[in-house]
C-alpha positions as a Markdown table, in Angstrom:
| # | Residue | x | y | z |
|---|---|---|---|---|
| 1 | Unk | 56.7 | 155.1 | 129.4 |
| 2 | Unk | 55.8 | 154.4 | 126.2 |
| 3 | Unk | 58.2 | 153.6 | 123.5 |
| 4 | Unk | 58.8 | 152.3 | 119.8 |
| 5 | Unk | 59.7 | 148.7 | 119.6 |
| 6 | Unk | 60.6 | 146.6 | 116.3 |
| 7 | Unk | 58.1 | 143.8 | 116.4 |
| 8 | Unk | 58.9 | 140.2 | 114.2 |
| 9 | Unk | 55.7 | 140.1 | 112.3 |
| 10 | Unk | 56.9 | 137.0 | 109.9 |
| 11 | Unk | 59.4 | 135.5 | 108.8 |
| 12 | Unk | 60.7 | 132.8 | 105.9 |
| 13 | Unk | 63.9 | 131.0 | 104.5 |
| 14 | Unk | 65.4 | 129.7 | 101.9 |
| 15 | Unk | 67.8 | 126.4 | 100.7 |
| 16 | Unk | 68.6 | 125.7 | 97.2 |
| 17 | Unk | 67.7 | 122.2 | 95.7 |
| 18 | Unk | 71.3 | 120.2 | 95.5 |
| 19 | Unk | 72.3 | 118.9 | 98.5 |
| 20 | Unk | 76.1 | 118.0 | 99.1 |
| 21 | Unk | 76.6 | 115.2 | 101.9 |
| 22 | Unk | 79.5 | 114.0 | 103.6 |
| 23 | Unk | 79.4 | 110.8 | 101.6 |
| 24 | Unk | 79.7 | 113.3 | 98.5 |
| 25 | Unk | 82.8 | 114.8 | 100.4 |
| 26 | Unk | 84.4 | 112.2 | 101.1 |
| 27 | Unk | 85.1 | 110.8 | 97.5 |
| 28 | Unk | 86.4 | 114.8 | 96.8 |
| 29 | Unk | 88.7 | 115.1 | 100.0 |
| 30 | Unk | 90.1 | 113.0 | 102.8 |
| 31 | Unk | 87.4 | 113.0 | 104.9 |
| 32 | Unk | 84.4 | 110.8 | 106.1 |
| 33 | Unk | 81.0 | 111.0 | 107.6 |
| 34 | Unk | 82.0 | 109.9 | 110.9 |
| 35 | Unk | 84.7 | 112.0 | 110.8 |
| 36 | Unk | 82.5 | 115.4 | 109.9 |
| 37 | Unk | 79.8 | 114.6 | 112.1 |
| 38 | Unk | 81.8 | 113.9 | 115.3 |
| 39 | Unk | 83.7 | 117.3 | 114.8 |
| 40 | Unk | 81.1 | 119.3 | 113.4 |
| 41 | Unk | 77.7 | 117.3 | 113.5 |
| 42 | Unk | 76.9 | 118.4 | 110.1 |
| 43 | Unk | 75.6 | 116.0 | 107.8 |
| 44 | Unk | 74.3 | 117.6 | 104.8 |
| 45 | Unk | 74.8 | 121.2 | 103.1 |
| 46 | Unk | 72.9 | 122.7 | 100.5 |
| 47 | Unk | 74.8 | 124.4 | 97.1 |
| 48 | Unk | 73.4 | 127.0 | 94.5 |
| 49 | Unk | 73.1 | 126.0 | 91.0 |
| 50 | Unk | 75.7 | 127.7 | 88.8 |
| 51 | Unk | 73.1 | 130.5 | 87.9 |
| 52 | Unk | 71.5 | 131.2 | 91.0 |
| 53 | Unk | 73.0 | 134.1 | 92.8 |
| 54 | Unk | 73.0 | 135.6 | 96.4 |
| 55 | Unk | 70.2 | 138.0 | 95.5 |
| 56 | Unk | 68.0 | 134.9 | 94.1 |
| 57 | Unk | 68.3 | 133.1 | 97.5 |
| 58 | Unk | 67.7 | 136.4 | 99.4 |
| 59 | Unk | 64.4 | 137.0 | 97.3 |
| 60 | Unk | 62.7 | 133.6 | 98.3 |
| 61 | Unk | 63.2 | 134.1 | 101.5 |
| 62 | Unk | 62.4 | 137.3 | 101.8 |
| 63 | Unk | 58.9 | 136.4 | 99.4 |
| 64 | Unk | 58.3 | 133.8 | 102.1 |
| 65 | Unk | 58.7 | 136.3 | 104.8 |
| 66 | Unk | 56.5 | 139.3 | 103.4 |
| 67 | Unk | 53.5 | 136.4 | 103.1 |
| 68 | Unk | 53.9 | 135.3 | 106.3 |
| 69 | Unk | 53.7 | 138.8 | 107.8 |
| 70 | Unk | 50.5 | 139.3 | 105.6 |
| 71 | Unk | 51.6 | 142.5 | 104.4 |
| 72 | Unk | 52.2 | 143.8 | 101.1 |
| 73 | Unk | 55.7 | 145.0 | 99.5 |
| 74 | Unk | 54.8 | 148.4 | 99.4 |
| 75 | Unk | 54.4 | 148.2 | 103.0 |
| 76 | Unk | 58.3 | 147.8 | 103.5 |
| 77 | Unk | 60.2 | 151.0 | 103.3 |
| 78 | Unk | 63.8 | 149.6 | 104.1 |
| 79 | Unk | 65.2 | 146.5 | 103.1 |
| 80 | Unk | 69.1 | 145.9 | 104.9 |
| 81 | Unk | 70.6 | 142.4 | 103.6 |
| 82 | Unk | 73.6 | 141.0 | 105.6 |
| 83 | Unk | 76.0 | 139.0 | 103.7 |
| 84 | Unk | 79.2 | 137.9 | 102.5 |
| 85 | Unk | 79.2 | 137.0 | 98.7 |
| 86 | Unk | 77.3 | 139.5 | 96.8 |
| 87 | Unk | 76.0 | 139.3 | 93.3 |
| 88 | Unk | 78.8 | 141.6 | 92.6 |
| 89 | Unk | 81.1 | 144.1 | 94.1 |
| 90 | Unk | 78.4 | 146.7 | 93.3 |
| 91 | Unk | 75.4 | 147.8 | 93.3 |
| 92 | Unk | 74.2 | 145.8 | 96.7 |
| 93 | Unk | 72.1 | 142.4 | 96.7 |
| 94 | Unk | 69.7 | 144.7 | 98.8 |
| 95 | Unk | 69.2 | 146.6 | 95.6 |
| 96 | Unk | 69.0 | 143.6 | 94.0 |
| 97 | Unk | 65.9 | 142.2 | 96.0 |
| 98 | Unk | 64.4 | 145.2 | 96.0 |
| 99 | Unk | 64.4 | 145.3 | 91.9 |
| 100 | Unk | 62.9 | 141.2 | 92.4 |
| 101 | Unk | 60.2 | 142.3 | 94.7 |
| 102 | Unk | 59.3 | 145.5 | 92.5 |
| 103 | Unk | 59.3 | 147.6 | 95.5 |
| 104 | Unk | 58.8 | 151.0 | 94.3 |
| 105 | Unk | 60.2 | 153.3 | 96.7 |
| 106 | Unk | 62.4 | 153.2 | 100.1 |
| 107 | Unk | 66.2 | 152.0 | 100.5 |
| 108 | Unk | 68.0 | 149.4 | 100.3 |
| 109 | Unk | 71.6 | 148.5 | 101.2 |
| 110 | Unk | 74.0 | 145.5 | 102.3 |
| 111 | Unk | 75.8 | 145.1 | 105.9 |
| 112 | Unk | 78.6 | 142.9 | 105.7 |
| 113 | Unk | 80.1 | 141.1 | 109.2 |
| 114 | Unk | 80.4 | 137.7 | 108.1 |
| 115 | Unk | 78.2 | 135.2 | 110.5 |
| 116 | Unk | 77.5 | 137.9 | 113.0 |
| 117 | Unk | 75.1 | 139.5 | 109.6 |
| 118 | Unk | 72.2 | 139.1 | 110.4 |
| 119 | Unk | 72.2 | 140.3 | 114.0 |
| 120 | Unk | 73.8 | 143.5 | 112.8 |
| 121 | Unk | 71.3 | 143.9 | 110.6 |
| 122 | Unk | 69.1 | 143.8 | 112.8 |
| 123 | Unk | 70.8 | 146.2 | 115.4 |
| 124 | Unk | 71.2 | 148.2 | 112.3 |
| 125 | Unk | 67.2 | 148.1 | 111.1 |
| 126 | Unk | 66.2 | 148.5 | 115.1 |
| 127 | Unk | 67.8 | 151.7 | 115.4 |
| 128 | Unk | 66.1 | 152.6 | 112.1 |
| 129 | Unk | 62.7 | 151.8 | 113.4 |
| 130 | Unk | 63.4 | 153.7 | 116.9 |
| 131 | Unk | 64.6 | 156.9 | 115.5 |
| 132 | Unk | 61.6 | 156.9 | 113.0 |
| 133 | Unk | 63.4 | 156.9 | 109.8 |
| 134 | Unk | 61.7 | 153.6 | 108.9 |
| 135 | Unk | 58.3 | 151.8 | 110.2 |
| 136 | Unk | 58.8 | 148.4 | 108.6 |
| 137 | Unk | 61.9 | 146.7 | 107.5 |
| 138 | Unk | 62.2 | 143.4 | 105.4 |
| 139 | Unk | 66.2 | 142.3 | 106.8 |
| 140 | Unk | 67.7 | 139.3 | 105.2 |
| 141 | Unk | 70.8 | 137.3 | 105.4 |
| 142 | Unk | 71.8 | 135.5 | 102.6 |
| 143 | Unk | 74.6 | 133.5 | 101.2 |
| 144 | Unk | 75.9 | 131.6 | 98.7 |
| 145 | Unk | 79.5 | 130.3 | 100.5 |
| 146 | Unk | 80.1 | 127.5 | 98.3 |
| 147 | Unk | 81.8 | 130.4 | 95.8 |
| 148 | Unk | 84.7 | 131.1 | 98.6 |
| 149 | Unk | 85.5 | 127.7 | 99.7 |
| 150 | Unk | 88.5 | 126.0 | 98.5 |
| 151 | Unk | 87.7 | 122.4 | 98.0 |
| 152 | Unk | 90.8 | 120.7 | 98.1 |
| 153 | Unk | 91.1 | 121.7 | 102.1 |
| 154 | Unk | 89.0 | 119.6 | 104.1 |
| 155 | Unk | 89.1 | 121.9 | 107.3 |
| 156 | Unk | 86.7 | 124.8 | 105.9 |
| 157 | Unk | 85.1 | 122.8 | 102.3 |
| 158 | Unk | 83.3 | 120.4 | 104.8 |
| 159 | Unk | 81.9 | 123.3 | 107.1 |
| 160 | Unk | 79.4 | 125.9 | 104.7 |
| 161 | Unk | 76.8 | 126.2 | 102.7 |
| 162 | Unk | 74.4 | 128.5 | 100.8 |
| 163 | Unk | 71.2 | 129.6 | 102.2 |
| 164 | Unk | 69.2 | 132.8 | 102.8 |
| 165 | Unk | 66.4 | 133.7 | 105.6 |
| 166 | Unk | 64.6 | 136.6 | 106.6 |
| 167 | Unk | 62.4 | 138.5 | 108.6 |
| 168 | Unk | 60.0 | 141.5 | 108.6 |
| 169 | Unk | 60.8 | 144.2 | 111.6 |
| 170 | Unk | 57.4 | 146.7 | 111.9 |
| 171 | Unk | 57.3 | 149.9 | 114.4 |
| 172 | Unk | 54.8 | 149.1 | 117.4 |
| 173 | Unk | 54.3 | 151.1 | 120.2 |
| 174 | Unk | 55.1 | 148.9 | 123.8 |
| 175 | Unk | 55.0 | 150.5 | 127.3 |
| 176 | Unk | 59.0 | 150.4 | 127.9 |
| 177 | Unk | 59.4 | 147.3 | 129.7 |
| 178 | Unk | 60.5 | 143.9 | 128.8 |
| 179 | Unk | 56.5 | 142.3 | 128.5 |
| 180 | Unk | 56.8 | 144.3 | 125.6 |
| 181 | Unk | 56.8 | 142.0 | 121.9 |
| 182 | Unk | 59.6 | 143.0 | 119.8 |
| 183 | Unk | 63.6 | 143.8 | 119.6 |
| 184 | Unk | 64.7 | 144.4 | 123.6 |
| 185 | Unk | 68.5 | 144.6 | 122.9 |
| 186 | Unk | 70.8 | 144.0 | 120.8 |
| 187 | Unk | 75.1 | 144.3 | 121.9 |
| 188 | Unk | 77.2 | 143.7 | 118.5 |
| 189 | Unk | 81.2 | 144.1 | 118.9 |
| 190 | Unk | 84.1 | 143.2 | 116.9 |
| 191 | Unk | 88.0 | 143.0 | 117.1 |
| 192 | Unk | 90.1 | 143.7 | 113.9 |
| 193 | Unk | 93.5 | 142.2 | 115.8 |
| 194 | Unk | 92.0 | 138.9 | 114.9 |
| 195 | Unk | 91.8 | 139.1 | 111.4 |
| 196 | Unk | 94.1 | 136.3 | 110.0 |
| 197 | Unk | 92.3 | 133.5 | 112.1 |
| 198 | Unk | 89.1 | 133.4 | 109.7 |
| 199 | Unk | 89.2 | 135.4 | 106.5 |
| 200 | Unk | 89.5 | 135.2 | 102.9 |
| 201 | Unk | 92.5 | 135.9 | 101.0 |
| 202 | Unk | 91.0 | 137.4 | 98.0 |
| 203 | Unk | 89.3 | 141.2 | 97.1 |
| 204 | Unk | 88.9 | 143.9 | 95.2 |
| 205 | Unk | 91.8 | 146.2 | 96.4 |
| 206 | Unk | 94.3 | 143.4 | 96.7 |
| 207 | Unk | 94.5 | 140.6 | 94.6 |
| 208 | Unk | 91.5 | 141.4 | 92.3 |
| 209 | Unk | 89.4 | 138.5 | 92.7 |
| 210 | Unk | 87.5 | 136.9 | 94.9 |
| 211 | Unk | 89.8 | 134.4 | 96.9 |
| 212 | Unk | 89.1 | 131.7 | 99.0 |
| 213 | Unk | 88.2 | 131.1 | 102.5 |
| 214 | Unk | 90.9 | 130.6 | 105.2 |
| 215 | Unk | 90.4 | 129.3 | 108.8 |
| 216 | Unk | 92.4 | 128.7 | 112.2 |
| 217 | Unk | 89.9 | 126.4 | 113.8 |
| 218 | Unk | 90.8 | 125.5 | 117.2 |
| 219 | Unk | 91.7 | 129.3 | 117.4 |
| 220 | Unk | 87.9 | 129.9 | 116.1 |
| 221 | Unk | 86.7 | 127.9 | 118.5 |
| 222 | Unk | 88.0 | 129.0 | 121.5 |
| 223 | Unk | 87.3 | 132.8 | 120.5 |
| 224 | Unk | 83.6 | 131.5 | 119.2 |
| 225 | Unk | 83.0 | 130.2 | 122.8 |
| 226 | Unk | 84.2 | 132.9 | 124.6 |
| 227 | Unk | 83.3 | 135.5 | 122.6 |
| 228 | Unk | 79.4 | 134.2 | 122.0 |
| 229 | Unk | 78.7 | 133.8 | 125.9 |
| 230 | Unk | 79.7 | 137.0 | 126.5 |
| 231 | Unk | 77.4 | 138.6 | 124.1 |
| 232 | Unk | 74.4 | 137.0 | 125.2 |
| 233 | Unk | 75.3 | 138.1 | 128.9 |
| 234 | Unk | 75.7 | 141.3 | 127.9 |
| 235 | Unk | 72.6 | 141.7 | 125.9 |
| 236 | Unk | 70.4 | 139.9 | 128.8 |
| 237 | Unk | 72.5 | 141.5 | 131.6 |
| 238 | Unk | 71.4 | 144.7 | 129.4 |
| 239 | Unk | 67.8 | 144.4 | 129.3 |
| 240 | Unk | 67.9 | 143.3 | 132.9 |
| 241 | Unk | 66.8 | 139.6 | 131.9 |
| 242 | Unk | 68.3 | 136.4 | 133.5 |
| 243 | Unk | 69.2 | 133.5 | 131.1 |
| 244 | Unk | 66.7 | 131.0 | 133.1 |
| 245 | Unk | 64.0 | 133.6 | 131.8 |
| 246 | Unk | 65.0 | 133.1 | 128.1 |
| 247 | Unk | 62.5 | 130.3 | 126.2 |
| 248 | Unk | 64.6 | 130.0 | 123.4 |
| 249 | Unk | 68.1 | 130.4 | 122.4 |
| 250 | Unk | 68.9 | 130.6 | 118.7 |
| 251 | Unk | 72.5 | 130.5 | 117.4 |
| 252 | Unk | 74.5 | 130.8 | 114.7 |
| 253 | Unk | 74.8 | 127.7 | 113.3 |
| 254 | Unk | 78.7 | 126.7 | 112.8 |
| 255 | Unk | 79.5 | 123.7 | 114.4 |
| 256 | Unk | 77.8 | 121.6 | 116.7 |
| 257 | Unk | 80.4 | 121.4 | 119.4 |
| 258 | Unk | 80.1 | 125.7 | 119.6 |
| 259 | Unk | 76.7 | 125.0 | 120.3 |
| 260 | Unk | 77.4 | 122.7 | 122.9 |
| 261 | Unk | 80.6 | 124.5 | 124.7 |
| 262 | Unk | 78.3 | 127.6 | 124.9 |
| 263 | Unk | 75.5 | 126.2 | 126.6 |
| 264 | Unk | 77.6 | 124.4 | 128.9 |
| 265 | Unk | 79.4 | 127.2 | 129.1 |
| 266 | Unk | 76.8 | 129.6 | 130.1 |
| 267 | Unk | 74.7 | 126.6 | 132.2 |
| 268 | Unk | 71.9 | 127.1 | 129.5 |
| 269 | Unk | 69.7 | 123.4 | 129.0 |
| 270 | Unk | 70.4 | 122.2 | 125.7 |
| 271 | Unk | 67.1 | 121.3 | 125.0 |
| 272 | Unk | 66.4 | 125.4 | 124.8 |
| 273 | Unk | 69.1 | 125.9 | 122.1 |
| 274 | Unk | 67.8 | 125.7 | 118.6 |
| 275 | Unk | 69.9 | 123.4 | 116.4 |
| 276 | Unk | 70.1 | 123.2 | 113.1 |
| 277 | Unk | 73.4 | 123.2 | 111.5 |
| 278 | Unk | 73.4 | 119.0 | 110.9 |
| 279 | Unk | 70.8 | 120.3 | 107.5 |
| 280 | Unk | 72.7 | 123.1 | 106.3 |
| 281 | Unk | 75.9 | 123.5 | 107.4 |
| 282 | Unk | 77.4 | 126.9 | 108.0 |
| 283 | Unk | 75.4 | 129.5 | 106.0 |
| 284 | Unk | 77.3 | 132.5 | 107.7 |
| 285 | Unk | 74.7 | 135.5 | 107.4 |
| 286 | Unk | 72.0 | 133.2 | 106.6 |
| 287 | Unk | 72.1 | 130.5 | 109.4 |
| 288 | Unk | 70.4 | 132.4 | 112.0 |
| 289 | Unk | 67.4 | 133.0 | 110.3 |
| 290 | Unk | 67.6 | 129.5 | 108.9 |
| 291 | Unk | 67.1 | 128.4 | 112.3 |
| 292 | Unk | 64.9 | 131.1 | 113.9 |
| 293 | Unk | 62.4 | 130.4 | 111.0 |
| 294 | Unk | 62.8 | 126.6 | 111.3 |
| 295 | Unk | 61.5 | 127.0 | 114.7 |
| 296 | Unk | 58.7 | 128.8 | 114.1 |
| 297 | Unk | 57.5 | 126.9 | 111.2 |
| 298 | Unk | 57.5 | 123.7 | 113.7 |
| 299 | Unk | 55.9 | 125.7 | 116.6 |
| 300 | Unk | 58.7 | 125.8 | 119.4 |
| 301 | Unk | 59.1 | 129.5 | 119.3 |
| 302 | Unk | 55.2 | 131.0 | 120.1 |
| 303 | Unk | 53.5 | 134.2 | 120.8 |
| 304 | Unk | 55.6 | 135.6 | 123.8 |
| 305 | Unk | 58.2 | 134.0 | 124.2 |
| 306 | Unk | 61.8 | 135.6 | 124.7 |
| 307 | Unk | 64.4 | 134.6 | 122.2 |
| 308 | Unk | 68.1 | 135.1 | 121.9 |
| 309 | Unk | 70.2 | 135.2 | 119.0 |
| 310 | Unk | 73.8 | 135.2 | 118.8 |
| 311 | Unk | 76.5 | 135.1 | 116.4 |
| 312 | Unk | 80.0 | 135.4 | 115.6 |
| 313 | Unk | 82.5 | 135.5 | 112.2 |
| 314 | Unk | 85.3 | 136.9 | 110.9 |
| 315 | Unk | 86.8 | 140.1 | 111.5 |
| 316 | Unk | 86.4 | 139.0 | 114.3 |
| 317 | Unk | 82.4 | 140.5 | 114.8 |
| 318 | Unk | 80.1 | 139.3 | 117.3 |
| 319 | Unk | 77.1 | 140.0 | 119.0 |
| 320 | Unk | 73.4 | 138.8 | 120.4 |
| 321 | Unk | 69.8 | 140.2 | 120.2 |
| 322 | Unk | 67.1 | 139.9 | 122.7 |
| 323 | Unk | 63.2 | 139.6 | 121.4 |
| 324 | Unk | 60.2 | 139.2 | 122.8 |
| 325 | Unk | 57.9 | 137.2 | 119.7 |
């Protein structure tokens, strides 16, 4: 039976200039490169300058993404930007971007689930696709993190960074099963009980600004884990695809040792999970695009072969998407 998928026809990223390393770190907070690598196995992070904003990083990538797609901005009728820190509480970055790129007509608008971002908005620009309201979506995640972080705690300050990526979704037509190219399935969840072990204790309806970031890691952790493998079992287990059939896995980028517990975990090879948090750190929104498009840039991830992205942040949202490149 024939049906409408959301095919990946390119996609780009994005990392400011100034890089922050754990040597840098260490002469802020008590900390050290051994000791941030071993726990984390980050080793750099990238910062935006004082006037670059959200919407800045979002509009390189998404520049980057429209060329590699080869299609023109007029082409894109929807653009859906995931992320945390926006250029301000309102209008959205998407608007924003959409201003940068002079796209003349269309919508814009922001989704905002912390590090899970960017696979809701993709769930989000899917669904768009499939019902026909849209036929090609540019969806972004982008984020400038170094504004929330307090940097007198060395237990969050060591872990984020700013960065955007994106990709460009188009309508093609497959024949239903899962040979076709395109977005297969996507599960997102989320559980609001378990707000007070990431969040950030700042906003507009409370104290007025924009507070800082607050974390219970080990309690992250063990959710993360948990919480990660079961979203890509239930996407696969959806789309009636085993794990050994999935060429590539590509996950939010945290923390090294998430990585690691998942796959082992799950009984996934590491050697088909796409790493890249020791360059960037923690870009919430932004870090599975980071490393989707780091992978295609260096030619793992080819024509046809199934990748899985997962995520999960604060609120507590989570969630994975299946695609076929």
């Amino acid at each position: 039976m024939k049906t409408t998928r959301s095919v990946v026809l390119g996609c780009g990223s994005y990392l400011p200039a100034k890089i922050l390393t754990n040597y840098d770190l260490a002469k802020m907070v008590d900390t050290s490169d051994d000791w941030i690598v071993e726990r984390t196995g980050i080793k750099v992070r990238h910062l935006a300058r004082e006037d670059e904003t959200t919407s800045d990083l979002a509009l390189e990538a998404a520049t980057q993404a429209i060329r590699n797609a080869g299609i023109g901005v007029n082409d894109i009728d929807m653009i859906v930007v995931a992320t945390t820190t926006p250029d301000e509480t309102f209008p959205s970055t998407a608007t924003r971007v959409q201003a940068g790129l002079n796209m003349l007509g269309g919508a814009a608008f922001d989704i905002q689930a912390v590090c899970s971002g960017f696979i809701f908005a993709v769930s989000v620009a899917d669904a768009m696709i499939r019902s026909g309201q849209a036929k090609t979506v540019l969806v972004i995640g982008a984020e400038t993190m170094s504004r929330l972080l307090d940097w007198n705690d060395r237990g969050t300050c060591v872990l984020f960074g700013d960065g955007a990526g994106a990709i460009v979704l188009q309508a093609h037509e497959g024949d239903g099963s899962n040979h076709d190219r395109g977005v297969l399935m996507t599960k997102i969840f989320s559980d609001g009980r378990l707000h007070d072990l990431l969040y950030v204790d700042g906003g507009v309806s409370t104290t007025g600004t924009a507070g800082h970031l607050r974390m219970q890691g080990r309690e992250v952790f063990k959710h993360a884990v948990t919480n990660i493998a079961a979203a890509i079992e239930a996407a696969a287990g959806a789309a009636g695809v085993a794990l050994s059939e999935i060429d590539w896995f590509v996950p939010h980028q945290a923390n090294q040792r998430i990585l690691a517990g998942t796959a082992r975990k799950l009984g996934i090879n590491p050697e088909r999970v796409i790493s890249t948090v020791a360059e960037h750190g923690n870009t919430s929104a932004a870090s599975v695009p980071l490393a989707l498009s780091t992978a295609v840039e260096d030619g793992r991830i080819k024509r046809g072969h199934l990748i899985l992205m997962e995520a999960m942040g604060g609120g507590f949202t989570w969630g994975a998407s299946l695609l076929r490149w």
